[in-house]
N, C-alpha and C positions, 0 to 999 in steps of 0.2 A: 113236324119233326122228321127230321131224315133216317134213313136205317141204320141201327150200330153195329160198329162189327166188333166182336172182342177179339178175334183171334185170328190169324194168319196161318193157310191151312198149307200142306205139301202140295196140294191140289190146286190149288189157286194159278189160274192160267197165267196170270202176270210171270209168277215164277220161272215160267220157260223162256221169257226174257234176260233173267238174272241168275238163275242158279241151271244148272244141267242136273239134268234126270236124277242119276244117283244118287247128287249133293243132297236131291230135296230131302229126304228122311232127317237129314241136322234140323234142318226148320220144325219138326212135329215133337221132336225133342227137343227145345228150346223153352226154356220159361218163360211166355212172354207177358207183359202188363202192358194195361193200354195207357193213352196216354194219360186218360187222367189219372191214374194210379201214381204214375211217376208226379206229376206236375204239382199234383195238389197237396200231396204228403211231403214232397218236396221244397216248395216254396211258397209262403204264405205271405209275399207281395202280390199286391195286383198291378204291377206297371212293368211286368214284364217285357220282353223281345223272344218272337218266336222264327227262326229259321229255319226253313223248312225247305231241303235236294234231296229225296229219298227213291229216287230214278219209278215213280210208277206209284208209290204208295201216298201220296199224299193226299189222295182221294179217301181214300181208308180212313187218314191221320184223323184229314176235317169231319169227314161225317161220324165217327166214334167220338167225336170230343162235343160231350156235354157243354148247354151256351154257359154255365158256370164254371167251366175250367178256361173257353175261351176269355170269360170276363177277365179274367186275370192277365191276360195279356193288352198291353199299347200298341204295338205294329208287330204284325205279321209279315213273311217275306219269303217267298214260294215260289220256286220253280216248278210250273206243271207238265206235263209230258203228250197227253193225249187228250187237249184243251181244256177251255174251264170245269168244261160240265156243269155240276154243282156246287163247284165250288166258292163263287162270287156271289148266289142268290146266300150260299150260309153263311156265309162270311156278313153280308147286308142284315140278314135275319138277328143278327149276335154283333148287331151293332159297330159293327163297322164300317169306315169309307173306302171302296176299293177301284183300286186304278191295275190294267192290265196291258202290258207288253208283250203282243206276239212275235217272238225271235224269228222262226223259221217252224220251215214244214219238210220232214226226215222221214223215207221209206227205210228202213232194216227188215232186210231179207231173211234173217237166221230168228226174228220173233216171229211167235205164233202170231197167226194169222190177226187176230181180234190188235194185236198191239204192232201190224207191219206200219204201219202209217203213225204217226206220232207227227203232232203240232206240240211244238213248242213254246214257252213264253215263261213269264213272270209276273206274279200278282203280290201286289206289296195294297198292304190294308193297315190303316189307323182306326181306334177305337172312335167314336167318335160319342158312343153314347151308351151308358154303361146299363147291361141288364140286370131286373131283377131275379 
């Protein structure tokens, strides 16, 4: 199993790509739910479509998401930032078939260090085989 994350911190080094300094404190003040919170209480089909551009966080999205809220979903569709990583073996693992599109390879100078370098692409995944 992968690590879960519940919660999105002011600290979280992504952030100094997306928010500036000051802003960060809205973020620790923010109610947040993870995704399965939202998905499951929300929507009790399993043939879902999941879109996913969330500039950096989609790493998070997948590894916090229990393979029984991914069940619920048919195709997934993600743009990732700073390559697969993880994200192809979980996506495999939760039963789906996944195909990946490397777009481009993008230095930004004004992200912290850990996130100047950014690979690009797209990973679109079909369920293929539903877990228990």
């Amino acid at each position: 199993m992968w690590n879960r994350i519940e919660k999105i911190s002011k600290n979280d080094e992504i952030l100094g790509a997306l928010i500036s300094g000051e802003d960060r404190v809205f973020v620790e003040e923010a109610d947040f739910k993870t995704f399965d919170d939202i998905t499951i209480a929300q929507n009790k089909s399993e043939n879902l479509v999941l879109k996913i551009d969330v500039d950096g966080y989609e790493y998070e999205i997948i590894r916090s998401a229990s393979k029984n809220l991914l069940n619920k979903y048919k195709y997934i569709a993600m743009e990732y930032h700073f390559g697969t990583q993880d994200l192809i073996s979980i996506l495999e693992d939760s039963g789906f078939e996944v195909t990946v599109k490397h777009i481009t390879n993008v230095m930004v100078d004004y992200h912290p260090s850990t996130y100047k370098n950014m690979e690009i692409g797209l990973i679109y995944a079909k369920r293929i085989k539903k877990l228990n």
